[in-house]
C-alpha positions as CSV (number, residue, x, y, z in Angstrom):
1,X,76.2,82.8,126.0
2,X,75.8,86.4,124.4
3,X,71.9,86.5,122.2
4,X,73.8,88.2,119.1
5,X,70.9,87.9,116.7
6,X,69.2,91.1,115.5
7,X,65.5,91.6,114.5
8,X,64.5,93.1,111.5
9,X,61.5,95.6,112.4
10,X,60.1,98.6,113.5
11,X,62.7,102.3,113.1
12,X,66.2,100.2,113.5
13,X,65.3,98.3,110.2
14,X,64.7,102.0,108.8
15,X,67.5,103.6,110.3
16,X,70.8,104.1,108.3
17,X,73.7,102.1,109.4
18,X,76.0,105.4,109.4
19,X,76.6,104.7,113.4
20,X,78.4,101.5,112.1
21,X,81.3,103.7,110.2
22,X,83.0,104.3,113.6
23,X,83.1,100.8,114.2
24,X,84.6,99.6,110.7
25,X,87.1,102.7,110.7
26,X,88.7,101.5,114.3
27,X,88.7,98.0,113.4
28,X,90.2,98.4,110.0
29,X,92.9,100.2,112.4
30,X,93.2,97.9,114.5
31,X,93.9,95.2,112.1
32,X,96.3,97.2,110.5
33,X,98.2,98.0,113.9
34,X,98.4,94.3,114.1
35,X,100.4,93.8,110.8
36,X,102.7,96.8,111.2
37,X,103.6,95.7,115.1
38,X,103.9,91.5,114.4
39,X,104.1,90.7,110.6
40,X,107.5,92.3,109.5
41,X,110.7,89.7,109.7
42,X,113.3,92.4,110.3
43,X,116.2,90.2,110.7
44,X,115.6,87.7,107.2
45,X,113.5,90.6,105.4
46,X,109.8,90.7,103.9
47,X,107.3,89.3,106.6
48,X,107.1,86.0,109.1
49,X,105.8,83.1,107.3
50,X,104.0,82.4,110.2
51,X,102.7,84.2,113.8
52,X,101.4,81.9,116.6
53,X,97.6,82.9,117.9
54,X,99.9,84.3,121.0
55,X,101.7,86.6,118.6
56,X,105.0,84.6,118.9
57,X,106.4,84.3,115.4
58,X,107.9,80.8,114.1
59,X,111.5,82.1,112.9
60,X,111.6,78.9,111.1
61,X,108.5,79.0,109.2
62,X,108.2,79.1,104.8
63,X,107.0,82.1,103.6
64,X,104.2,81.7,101.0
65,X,103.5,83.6,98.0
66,X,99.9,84.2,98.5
67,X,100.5,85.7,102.4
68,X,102.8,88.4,100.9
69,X,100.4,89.0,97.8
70,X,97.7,89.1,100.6
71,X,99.9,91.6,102.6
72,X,100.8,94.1,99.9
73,X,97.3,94.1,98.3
74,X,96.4,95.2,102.0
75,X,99.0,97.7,103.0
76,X,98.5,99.5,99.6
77,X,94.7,99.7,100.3
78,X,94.8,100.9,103.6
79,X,97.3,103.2,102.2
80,X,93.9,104.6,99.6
81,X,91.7,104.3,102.4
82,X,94.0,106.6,105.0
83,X,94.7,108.9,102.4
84,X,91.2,109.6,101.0
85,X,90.3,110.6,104.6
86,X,93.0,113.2,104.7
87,X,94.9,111.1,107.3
88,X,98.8,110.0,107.5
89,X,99.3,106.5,105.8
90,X,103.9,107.1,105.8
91,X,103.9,103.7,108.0
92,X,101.6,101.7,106.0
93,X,102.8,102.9,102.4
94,X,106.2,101.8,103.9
95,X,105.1,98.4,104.5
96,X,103.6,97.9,101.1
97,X,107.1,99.1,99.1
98,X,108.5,96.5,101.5
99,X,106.0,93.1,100.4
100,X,106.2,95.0,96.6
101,X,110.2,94.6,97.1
102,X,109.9,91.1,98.4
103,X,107.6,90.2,96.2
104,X,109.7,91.0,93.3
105,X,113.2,90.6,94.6
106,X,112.2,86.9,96.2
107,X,109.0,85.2,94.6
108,X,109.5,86.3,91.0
109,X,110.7,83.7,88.9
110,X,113.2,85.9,86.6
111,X,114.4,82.5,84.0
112,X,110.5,81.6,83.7
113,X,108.2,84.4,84.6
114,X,105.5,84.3,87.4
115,X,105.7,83.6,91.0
116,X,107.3,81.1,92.9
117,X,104.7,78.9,95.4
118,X,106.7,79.0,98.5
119,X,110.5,80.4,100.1
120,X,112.0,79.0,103.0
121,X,112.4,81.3,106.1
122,X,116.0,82.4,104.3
123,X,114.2,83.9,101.2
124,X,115.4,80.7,98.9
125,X,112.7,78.9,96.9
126,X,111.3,75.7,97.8
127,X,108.5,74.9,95.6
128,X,108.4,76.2,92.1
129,X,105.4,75.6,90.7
130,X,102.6,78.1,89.6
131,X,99.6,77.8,90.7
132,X,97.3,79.7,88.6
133,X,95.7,81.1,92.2
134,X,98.7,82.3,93.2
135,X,99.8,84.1,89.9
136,X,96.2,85.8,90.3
137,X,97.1,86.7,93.8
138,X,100.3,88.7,92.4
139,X,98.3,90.5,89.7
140,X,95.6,92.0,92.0
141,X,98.2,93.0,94.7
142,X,100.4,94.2,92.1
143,X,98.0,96.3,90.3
144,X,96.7,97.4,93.8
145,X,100.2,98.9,94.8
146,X,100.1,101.1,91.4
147,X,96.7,102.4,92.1
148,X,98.6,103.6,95.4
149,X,101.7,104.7,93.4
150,X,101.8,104.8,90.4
151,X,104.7,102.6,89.9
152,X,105.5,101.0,86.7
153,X,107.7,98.1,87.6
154,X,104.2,97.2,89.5
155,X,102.1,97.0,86.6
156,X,104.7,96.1,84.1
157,X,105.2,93.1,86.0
158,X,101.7,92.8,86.8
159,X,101.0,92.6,82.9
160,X,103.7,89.9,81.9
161,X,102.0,87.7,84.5
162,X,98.8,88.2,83.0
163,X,100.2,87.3,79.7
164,X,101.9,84.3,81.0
165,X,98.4,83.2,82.6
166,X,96.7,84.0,79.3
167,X,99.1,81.9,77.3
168,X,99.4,78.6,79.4
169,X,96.8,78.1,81.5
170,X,93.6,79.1,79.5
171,X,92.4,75.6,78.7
172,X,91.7,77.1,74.7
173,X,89.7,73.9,73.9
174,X,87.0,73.9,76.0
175,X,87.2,77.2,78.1
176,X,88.3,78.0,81.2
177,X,91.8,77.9,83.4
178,X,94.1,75.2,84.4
179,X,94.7,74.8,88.3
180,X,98.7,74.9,88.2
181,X,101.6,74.0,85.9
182,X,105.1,73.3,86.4
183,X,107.7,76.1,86.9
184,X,108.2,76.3,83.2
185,X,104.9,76.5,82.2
186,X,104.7,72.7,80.9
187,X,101.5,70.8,82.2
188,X,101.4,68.6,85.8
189,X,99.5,65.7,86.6
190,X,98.6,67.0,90.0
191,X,96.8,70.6,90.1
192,X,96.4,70.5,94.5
193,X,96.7,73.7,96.3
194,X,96.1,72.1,99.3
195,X,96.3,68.6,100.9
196,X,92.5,68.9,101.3
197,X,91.5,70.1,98.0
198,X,90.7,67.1,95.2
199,X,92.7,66.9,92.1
200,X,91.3,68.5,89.8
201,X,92.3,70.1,86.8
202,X,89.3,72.7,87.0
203,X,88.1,74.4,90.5
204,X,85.9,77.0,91.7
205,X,88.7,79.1,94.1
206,X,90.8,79.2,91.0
207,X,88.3,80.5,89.2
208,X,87.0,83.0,91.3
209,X,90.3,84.5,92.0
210,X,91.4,84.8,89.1
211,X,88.1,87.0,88.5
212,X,89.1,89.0,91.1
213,X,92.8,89.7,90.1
214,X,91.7,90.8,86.1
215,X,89.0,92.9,88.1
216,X,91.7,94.9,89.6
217,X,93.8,95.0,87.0
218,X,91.4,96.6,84.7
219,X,90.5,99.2,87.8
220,X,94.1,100.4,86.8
221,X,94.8,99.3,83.3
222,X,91.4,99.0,81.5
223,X,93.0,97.6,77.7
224,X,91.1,95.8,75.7
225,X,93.1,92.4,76.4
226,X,93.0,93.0,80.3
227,X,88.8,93.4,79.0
228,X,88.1,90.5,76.8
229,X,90.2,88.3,79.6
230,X,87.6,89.7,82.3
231,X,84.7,89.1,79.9
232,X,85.6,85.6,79.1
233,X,86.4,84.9,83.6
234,X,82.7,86.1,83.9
235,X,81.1,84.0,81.2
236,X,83.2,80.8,82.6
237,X,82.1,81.8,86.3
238,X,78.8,82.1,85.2
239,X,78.3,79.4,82.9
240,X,80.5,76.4,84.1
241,X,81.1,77.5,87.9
242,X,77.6,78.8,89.1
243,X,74.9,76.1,89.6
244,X,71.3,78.5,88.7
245,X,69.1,75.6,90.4
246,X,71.0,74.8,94.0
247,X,72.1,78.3,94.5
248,X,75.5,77.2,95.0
249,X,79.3,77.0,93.3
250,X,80.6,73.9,91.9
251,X,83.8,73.6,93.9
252,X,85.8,70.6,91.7
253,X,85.3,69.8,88.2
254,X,87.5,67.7,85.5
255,X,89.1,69.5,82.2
256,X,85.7,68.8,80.9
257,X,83.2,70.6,83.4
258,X,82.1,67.6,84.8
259,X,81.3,68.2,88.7
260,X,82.7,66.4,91.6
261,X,82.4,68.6,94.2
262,X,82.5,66.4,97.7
263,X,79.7,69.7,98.8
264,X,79.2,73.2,98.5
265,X,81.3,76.1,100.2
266,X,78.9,79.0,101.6
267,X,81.9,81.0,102.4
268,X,82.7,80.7,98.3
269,X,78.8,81.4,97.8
270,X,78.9,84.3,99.4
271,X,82.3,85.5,98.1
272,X,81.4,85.1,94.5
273,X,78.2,87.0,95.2
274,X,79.5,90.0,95.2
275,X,82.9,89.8,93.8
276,X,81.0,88.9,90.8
277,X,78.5,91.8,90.8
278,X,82.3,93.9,91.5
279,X,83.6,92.2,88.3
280,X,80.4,93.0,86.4
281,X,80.0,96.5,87.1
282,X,83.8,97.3,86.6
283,X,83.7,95.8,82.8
284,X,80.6,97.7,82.3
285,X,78.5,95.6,80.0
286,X,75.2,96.2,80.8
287,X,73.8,93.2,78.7
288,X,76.0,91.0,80.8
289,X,74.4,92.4,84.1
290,X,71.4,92.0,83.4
291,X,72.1,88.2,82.4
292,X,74.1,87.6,85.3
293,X,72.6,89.6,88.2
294,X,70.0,87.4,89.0
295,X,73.0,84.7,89.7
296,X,74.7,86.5,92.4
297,X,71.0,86.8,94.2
298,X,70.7,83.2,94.2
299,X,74.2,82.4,95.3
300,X,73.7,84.9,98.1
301,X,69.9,83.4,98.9
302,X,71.3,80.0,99.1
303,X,73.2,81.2,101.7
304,X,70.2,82.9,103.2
305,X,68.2,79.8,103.1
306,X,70.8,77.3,104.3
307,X,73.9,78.3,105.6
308,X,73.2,81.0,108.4
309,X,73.7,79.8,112.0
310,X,71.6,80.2,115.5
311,X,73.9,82.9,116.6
312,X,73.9,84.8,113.1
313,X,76.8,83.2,112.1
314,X,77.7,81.9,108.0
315,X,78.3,78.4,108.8
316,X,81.7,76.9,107.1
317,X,80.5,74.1,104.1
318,X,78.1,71.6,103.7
319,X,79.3,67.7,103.4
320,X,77.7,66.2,100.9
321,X,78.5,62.4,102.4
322,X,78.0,63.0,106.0
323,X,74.8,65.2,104.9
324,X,75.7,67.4,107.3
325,X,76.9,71.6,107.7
326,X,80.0,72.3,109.4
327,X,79.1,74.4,112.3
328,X,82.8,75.9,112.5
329,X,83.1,79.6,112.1
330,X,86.2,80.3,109.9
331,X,87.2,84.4,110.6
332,X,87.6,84.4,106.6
333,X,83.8,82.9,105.9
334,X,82.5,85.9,108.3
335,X,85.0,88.8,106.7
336,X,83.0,87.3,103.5
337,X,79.8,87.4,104.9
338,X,79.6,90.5,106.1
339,X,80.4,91.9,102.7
340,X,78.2,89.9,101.0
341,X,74.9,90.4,102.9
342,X,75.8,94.5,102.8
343,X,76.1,93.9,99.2
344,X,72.7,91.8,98.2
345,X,71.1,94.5,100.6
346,X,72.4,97.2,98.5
347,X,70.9,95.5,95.1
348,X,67.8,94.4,96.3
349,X,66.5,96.9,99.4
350,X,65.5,93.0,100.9
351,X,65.7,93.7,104.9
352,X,66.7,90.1,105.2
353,X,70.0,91.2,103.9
354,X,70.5,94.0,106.5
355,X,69.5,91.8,108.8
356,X,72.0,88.9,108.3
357,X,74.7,91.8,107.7
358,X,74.0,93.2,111.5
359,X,73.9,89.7,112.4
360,X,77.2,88.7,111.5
361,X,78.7,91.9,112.5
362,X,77.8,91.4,116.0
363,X,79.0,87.5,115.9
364,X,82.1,89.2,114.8
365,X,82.8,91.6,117.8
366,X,81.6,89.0,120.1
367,X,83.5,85.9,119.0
368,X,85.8,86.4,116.0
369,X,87.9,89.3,117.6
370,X,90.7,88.5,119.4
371,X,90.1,91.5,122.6
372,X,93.3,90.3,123.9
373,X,96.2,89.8,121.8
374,X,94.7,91.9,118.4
375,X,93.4,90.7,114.9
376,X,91.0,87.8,114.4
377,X,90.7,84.4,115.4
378,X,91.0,81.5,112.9
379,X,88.2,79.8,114.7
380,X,85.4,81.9,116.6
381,X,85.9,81.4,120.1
382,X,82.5,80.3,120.3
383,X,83.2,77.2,118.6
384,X,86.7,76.7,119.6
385,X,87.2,78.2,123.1
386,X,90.9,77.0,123.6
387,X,93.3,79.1,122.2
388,X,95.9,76.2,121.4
389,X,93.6,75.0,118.6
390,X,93.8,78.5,116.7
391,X,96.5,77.1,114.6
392,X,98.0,81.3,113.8
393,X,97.1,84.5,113.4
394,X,99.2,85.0,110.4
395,X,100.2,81.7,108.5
396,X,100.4,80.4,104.9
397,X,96.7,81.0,104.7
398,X,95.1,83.8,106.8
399,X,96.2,87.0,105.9
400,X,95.2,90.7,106.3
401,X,92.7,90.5,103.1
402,X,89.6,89.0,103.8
403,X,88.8,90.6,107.4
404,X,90.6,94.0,106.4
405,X,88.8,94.2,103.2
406,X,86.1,93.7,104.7
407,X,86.4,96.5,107.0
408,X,87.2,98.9,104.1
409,X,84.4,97.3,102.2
410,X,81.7,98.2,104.2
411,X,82.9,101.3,105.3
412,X,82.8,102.4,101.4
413,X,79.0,100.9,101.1
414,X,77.7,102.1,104.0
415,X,79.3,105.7,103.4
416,X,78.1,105.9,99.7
417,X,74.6,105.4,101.4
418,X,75.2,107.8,103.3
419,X,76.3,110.9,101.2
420,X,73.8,110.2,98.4
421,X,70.8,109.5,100.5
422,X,68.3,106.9,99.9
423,X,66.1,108.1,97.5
424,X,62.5,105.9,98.6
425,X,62.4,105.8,102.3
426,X,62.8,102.3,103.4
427,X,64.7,100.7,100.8
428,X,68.4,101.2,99.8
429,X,69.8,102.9,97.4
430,X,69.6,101.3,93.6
431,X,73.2,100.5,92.0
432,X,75.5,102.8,90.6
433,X,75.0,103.6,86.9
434,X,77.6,101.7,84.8
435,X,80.5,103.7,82.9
């Protein structure tokens, strides 16, 4: 088996990591290539609801709302990202007007507003409800495709789902959004996204997405509303979602805060690290940072501490009743990772960062690519070597966002470094100023 782990001394911790952009740029490509050559349905329109880890599509499969959301938030980025380098993105702009049309034409609810859950393979809606996750989804893939664009049905419609977020499923008593509701808004008794998620009323993913999606939309449409509803996601992150002494997210909690979280999520941790510091910096507060900074350095040294594995790896969760970490190696946890280390290296100048960002880099290339047939592996090979158990390449829950932001992600970080020069030899470069 492949030593993959890095050591932090001597010039290569000193070095830049400009030799990496070559890397990033031709992966990010790669992905890409993927989804243009074996996501598109061109006999039943939009994309396949699901891709088999040997690239066979399942003709049959549902179609989810959060794959195409996934989809044209990507296609419109890589879109920015070819653009910005002088390069040709016709194909890729193409491909996000086609999830945008699908999107609207197929998931939108037009007699109640919002998105429906799932289609079948035809395009016709199976389940109707809105899960709060899912409307988030929309809004940041929406608002994405009008930051490419400029289109106004994009943002138009990315705004009433905001509003109809904002009205039902704030909970306006004690802070906070609801999981799901029914199609027409009304409240449910059972707030699942998953089989293997508890039922709770109040959860961690929910809220962290939904951070995410008003941190997009007020890249594009910065109104005061959009900004109050972003201040308000980071004080609820912050305050009900972020445990200061563990280090860690609460996953699950009741309508009243309460935790029951079955264990923590270092793939969340690290997630929320800096998609939090991203939140923070785009609303511009600078009282807020500096409450709040010293949060997403302890949810990133949790993972530090605790969650790295032997071969540089972010291990998946930690079980709180078997006492035990998952040793599995999901490709989203290590899309995540390598953000997330780049990112606490960039506030802090700590080489232990750098170091667990090379680290998972190289685990990456060596066992989360897929040399053969293109994109990632669900599960590193080094965990599970047979290829039947990959469950898909593209399926209701892996899409191109978390490995091909993370691509465009560090590329951005590691270029910024690059342009403006690290001002004390050694350490990296301090944030940008706020706005």
């Amino acid at each position: 088996m492949e030593d993959v782990l890095i050591q932090s001394s001597g010039e290569e911790a000193e070095s830049g990591l400009e030799h990496l952009l070559p890397e990033f740029d031709s992966h990010l490509l790669s992905i890409a290539g993927w989804w243009k050559d074996h996501a598109v349905d061109r006999e039943r329109g939009g994309f396949h609801g699901e891709v088999s880890v040997h690239n066979v599509p399942r003709a049959q499969a549902d179609k989810g709302v959060v794959l195409n959301a996934r989809i044209l938030w990507f296609f419109s980025e890589v879109s920015l990202y070819l653009e910005r380098n002088g390069r040709d993105a016709t194909d890729y702009r193409a491909l996000a007007e086609r999830a945008c049309n699908y999107l609207l034409d197929h998931f939108d609810d037009r007699e109640h507003g919002g998105a429906f859950w799932a289609l079948d393979y035809r395009g016709r809606m199976t389940e109707s409800r809105k899960q709060t996750y899912a409307q988030a989804f929309c809004i940041y893939a929406l608002a994405g495709y009008h930051r490419l664009t400029g289109c106004g049905r994009a943002l138009e419609k990315a705004m009433a789902y905001f509003h109809l977020v904002e009205t039902h499923c704030v909970d306006r008593e004690r802070g906070g959004y609801l999981e799901a509701v029914a199609r027409d808004w009304s409240a449910v008794s059972d707030y699942r996204l998953s089989e293997k998620d508890l039922n709770a009323p109040k959860t961690m993913n929910n809220h962290l997405h939904v951070l995410e999606a008003l941190t997009g939309l007020c890249r594009v449409h910065p109104v005061g509303e959009v900004r109050a509803a972003l201040h308000n996601s980071i004080v609820w992150f912050c305050e009900k979602i972020i445990d200061a002494q563990s280090g860690h997210l609460r996953l699950f909690l009741d309508a009243d805060w309460r935790d029951i979280s079955p264990g923590y999520s270092y793939g969340h941790d690290i997630e929320g690290s800096w998609l939090l510091m991203e939140a923070l910096e785009m609303l511009g507060d600078r009282q807020l940072l500096r409450q709040y900074e010293p949060l997403a350095r302890a949810l990133g040294e949790s993972c530090l501490r605790e969650g790295v594995g032997s071969m540089g790896q972010l291990l998946d969760h930690f079980d709180f009743e078997i006492r035990s970490r998952c040793v599995d190696a999901e490709w989203w946890v290590q899309a995540e990772a390598l953000v997330g280390f780049l990112n606490l290296w960039q506030m802090t100048g700590d080489g232990r960062y750098r170091t667990a960002f090379e680290n998972v880099w190289k685990f990456i290339k060596a066992f989360q690519v897929d040399r053969e047939g293109g994109e990632w592996l669900y599960h590193a090979s080094l965990v599970t070597a047979v290829r039947a158990d990959q469950r898909y390449k593209l399926g209701f829950w892996k899409g191109p966002y978390h490995n091909g932001r993370a691509m465009m992600e560090a590329y951005r970080r590691i270029e910024r470094l690059q342009m403006k020069k690290e001002k004390q030899p050694g350490r990296a470069e301090s944030r940008e100023p706020l706005d």
